[in-house]
BAFI-3210 file (N, C-alpha, C; in Angstrom, 3 decimals, decimal comma, padded with zeros to 6 digits):
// residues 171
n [1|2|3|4|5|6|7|8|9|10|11|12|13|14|15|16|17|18|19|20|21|22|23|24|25|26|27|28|29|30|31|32|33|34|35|36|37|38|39|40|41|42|43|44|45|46|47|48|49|50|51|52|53|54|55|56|57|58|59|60|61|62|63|64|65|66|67|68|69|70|71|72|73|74|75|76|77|78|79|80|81|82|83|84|85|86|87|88|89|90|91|92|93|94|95|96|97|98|99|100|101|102|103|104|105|106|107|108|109|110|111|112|113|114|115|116|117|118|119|120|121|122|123|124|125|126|127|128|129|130|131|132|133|134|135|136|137|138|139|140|141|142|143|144|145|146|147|148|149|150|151|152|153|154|155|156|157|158|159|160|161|162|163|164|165|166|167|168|169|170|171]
n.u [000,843|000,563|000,582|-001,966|-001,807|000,988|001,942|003,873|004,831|006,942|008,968|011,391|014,230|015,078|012,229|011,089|012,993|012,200|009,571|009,803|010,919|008,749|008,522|007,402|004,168|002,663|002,388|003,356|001,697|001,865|002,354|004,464|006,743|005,340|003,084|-000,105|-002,292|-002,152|-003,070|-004,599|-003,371|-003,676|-004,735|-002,556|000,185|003,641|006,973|008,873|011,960|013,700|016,177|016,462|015,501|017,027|019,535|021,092|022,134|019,907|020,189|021,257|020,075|017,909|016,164|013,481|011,798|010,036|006,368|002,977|000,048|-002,751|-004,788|-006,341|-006,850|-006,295|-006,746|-004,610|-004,470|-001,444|001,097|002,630|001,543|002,421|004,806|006,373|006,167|007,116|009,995|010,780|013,476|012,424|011,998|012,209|009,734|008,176|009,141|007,864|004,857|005,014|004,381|002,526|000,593|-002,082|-003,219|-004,294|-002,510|-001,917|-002,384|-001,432|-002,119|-000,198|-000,114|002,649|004,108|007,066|008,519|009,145|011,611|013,640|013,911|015,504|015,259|015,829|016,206|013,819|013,762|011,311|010,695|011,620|011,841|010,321|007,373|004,827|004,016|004,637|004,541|005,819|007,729|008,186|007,715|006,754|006,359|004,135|003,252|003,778|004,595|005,221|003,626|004,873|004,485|001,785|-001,587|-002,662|-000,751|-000,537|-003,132|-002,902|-000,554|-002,181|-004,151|-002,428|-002,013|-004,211|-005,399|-003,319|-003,330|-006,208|-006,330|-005,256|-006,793|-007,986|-010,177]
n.v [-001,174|001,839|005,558|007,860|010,211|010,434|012,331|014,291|015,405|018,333|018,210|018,879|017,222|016,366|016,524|014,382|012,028|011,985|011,525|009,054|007,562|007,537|009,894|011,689|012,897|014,665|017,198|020,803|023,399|026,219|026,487|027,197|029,896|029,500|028,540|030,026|029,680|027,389|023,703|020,583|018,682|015,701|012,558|010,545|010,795|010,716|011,643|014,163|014,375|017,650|020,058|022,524|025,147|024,387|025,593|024,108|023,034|021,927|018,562|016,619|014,311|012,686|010,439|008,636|007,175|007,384|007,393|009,160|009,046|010,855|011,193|012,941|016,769|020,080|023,518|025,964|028,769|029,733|028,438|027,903|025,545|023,941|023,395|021,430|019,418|018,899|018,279|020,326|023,288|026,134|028,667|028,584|027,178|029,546|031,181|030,631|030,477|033,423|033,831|034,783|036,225|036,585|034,126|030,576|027,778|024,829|021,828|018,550|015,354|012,457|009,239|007,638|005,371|003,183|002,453|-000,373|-000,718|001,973|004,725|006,337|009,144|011,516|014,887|017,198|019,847|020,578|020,246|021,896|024,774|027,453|025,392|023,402|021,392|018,408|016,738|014,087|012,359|009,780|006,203|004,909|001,865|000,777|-001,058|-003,235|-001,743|-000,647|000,458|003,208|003,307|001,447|000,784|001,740|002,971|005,384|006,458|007,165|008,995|011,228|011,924|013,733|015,422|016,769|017,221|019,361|021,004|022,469|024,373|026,361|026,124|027,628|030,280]
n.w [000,000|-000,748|000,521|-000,191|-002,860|-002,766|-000,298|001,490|004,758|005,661|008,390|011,313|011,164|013,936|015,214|013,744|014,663|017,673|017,567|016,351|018,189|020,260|022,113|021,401|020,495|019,232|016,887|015,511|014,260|012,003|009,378|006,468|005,191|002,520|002,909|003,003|004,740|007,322|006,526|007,465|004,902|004,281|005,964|006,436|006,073|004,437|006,889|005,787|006,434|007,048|007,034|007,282|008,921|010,708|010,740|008,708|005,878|003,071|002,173|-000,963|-001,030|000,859|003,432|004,023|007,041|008,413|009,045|009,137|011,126|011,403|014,346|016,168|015,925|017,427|017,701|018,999|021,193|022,970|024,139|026,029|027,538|026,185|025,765|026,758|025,778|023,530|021,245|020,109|020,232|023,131|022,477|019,158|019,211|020,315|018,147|015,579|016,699|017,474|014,489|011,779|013,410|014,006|013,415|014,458|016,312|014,772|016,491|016,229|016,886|016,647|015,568|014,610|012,318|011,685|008,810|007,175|005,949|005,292|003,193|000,569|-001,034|-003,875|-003,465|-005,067|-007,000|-006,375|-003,432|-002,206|-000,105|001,852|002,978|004,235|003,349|000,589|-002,266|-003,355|-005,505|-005,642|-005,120|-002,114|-000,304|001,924|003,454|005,811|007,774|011,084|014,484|016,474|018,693|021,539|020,853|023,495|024,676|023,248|023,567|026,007|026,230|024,206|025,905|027,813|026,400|025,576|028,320|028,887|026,587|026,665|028,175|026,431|023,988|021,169|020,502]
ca.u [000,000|001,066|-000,123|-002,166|-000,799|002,405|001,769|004,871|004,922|008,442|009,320|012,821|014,885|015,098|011,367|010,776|013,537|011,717|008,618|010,327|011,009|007,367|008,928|006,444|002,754|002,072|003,039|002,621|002,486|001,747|002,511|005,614|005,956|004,916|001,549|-000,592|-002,432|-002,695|-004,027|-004,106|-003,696|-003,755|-004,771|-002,106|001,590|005,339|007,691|009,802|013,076|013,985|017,075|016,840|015,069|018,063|020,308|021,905|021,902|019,807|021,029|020,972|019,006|016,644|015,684|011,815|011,910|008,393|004,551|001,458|-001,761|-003,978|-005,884|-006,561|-006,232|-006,274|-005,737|-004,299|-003,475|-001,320|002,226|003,628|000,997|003,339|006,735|006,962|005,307|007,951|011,820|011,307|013,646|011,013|012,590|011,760|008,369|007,689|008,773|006,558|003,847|004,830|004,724|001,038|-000,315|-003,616|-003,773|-003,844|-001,687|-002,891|-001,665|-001,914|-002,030|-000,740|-000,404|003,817|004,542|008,065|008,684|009,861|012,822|014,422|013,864|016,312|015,278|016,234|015,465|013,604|013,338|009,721|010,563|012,667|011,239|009,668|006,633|004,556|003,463|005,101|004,054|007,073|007,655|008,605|006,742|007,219|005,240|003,966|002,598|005,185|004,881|005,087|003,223|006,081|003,851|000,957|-002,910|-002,728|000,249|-000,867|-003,979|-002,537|-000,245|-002,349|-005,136|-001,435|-002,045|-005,529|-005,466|-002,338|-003,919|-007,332|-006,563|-004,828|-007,945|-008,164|-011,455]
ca.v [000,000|003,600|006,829|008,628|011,033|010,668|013,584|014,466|016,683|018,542|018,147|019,445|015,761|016,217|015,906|013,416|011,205|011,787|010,430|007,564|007,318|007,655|010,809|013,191|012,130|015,815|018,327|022,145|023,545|027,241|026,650|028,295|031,325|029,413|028,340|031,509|029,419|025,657|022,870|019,202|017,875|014,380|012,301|009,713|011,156|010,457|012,491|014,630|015,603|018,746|020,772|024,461|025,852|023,893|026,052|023,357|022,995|020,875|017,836|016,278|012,804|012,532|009,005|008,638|006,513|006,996|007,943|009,512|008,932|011,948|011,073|014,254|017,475|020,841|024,779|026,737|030,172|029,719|027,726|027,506|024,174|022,635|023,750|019,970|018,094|018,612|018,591|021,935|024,382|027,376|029,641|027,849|026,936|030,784|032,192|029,638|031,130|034,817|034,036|035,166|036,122|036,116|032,137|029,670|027,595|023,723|020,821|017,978|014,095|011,502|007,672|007,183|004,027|002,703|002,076|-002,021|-000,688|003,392|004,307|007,157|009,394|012,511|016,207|018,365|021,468|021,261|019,942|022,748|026,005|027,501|024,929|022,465|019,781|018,304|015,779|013,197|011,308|008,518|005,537|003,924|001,058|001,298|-002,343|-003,683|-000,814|-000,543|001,265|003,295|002,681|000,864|002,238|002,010|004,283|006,529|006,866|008,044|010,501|012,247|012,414|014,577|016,806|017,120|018,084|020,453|021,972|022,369|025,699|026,982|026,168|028,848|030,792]
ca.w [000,000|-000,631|000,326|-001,292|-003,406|-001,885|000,650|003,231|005,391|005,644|009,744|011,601|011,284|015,215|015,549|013,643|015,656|018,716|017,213|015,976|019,575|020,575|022,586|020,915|019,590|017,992|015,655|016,188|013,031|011,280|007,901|006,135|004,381|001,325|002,943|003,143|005,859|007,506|006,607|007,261|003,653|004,730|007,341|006,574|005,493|005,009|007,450|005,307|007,108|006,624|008,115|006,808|010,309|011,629|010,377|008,001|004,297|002,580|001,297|-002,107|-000,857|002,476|003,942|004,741|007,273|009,309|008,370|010,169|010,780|012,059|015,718|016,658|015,890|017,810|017,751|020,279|020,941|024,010|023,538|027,144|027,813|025,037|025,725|027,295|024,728|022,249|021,239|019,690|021,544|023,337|021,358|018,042|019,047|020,329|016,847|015,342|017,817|016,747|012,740|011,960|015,219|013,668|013,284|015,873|016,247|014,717|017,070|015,024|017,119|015,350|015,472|013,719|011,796|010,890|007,379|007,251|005,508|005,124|001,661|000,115|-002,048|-004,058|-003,179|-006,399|-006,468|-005,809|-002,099|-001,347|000,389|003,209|002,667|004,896|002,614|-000,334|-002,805|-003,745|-006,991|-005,550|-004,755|-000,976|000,295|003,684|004,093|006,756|008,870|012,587|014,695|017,150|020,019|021,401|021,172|024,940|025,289|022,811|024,129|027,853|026,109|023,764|027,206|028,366|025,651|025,578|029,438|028,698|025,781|027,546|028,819|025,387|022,706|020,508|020,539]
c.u [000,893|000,416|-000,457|-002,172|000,782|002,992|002,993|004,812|006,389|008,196|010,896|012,995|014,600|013,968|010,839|012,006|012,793|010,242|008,667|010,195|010,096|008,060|007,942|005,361|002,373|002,804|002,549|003,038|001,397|001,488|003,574|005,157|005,880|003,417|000,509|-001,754|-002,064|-003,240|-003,638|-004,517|-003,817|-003,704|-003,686|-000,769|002,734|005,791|008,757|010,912|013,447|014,714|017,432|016,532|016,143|019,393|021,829|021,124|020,996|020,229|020,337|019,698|018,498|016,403|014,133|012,173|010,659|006,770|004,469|000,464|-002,177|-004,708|-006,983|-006,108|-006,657|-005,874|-005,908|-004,109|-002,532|-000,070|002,621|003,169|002,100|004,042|006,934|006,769|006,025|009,295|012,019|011,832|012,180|011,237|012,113|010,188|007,752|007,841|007,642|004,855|003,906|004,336|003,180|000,363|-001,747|-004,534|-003,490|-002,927|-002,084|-001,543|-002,430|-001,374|-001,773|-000,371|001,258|004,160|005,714|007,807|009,551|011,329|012,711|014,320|014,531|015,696|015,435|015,184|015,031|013,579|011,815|009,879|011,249|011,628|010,594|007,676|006,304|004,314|003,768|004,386|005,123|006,423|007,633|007,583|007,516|005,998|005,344|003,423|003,840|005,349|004,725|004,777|004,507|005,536|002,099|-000,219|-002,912|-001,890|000,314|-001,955|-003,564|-001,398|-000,662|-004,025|-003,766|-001,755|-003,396|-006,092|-004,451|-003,316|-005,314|-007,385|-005,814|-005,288|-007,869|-009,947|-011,850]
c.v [001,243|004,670|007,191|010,165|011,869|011,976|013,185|015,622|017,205|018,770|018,046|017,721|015,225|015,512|014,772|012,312|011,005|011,335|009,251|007,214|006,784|008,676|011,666|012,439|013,374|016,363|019,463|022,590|025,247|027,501|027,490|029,053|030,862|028,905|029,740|031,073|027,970|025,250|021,578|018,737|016,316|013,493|011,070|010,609|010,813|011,648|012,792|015,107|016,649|019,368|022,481|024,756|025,473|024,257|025,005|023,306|021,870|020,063|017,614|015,062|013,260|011,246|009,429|007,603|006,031|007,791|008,252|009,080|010,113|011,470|011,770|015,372|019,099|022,121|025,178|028,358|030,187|028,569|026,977|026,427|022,851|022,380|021,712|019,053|018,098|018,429|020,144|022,867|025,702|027,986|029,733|028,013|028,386|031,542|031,443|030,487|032,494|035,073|034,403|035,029|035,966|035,421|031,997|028,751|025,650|022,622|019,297|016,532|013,073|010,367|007,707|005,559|004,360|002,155|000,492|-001,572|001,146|003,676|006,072|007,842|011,006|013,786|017,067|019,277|021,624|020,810|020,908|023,893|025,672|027,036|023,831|021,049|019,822|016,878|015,029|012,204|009,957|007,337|004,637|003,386|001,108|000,019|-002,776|-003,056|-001,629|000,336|001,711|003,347|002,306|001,446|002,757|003,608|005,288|007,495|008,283|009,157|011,781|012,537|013,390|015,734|017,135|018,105|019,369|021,689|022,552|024,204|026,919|026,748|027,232|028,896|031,262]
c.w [000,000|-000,203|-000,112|-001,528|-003,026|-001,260|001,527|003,578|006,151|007,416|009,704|011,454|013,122|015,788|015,110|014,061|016,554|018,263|016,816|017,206|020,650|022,297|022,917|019,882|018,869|017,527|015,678|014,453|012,852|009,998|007,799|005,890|003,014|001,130|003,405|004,600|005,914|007,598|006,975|005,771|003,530|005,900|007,120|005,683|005,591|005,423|006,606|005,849|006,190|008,180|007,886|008,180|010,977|011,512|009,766|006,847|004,314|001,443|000,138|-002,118|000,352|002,351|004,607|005,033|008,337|008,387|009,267|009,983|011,880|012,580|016,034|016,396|016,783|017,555|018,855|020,244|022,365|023,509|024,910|027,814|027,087|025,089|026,007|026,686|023,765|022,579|020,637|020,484|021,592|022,495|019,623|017,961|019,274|019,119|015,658|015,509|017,310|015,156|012,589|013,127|014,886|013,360|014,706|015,587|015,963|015,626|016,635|016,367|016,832|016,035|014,475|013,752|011,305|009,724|007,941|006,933|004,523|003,366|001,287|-001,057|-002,650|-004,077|-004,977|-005,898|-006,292|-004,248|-001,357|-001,242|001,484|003,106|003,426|004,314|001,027|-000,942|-003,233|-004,529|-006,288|-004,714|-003,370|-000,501|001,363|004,511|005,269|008,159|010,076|013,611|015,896|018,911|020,136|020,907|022,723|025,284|024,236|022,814|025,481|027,045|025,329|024,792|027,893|027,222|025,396|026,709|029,191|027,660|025,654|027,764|027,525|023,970|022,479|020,490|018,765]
res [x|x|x|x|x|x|x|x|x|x|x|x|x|x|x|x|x|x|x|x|x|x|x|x|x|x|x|x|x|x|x|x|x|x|x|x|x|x|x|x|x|x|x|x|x|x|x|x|x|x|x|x|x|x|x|x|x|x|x|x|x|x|x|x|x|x|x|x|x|x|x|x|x|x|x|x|x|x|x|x|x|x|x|x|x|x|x|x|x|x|x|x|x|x|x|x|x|x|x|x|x|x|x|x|x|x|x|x|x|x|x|x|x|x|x|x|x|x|x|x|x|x|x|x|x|x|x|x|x|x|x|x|x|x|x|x|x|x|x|x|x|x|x|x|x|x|x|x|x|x|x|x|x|x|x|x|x|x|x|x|x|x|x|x|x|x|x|x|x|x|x]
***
């Protein structure tokens, strides 16, 4: 099985480690400055690393090596419930938080599967820029996967972000 229309969504490399990890069950997201707002374009996506925000070049190849699936999703206006729920330094996640003050801020729940096997493939120039969601040529199968933790224990930590982010719903 593949995704359909081989949707990724470009994430710092960092965070998507710590979801590999089952570290971090959400995603705080804005949209770049090439999305005029955010959306969820898919409730099922490959994790695009991406290291520009990380003040490193990007390379020639990238490894997809996990998916999503969309649980839950949330906006906030209010950040400092989150600070703990991620790897994003504050700093990061507060300019994030500053970039259109006049959105909220979408906190996205997901469900990450391992890929059976890392699949390499080359950067176009349509994957490059300040852009949340990319479409990739390339075809990766997703049958094999693994989910990176149980339902149980993804249950009890996205009830941690539900209570956290409780008091920072956007109106």
């Amino acid at each position: 099985m593949k995704l359909a229309n081989h949707t990724a969504l470009k994430e710092w490399s960092t965070v998507i480690d710590a979801l590999a990890r089952g570290e971090q069950v959400i995603l705080i997201r804005k949209g770049g400055i090439a999305d005029p707002t955010f959306g969820v374009e898919a409730e099922r996506f490959y994790l695009y690393p991406t290291y520009f925000h990380q003040q490193q070049s990007e390379p020639a190849e990238v490894t997809i090596t996990h998916w999503c699936e969309v649980v839950r999703t949330w906006r906030v206006r209010e950040i400092e419930p989150l600070v703990s729920l991620v790897v994003i330094p504050r700093e990061a996640l507060e300019a994030r938080y500053r970039f259109r003050p006049d959105q909220a801020l979408h906190v996205i729940g997901v469900r990450t599967f391992a890929l059976p096997e890392p699949r390499t493939i080359s950067v176009k120039p349509d994957y490059l820029g300040c852009k949340s969601w990319v479409s990739i040529d390339d075809e990766i199968d997703v049958d094999g996967s693994v989910p990176v933790l149980s339902e149980e224990d993804l249950a009890a930590r996205l009830d941690q972000v539900n209570t956290k982010s409780a008091v920072a719903v956007a109106t």
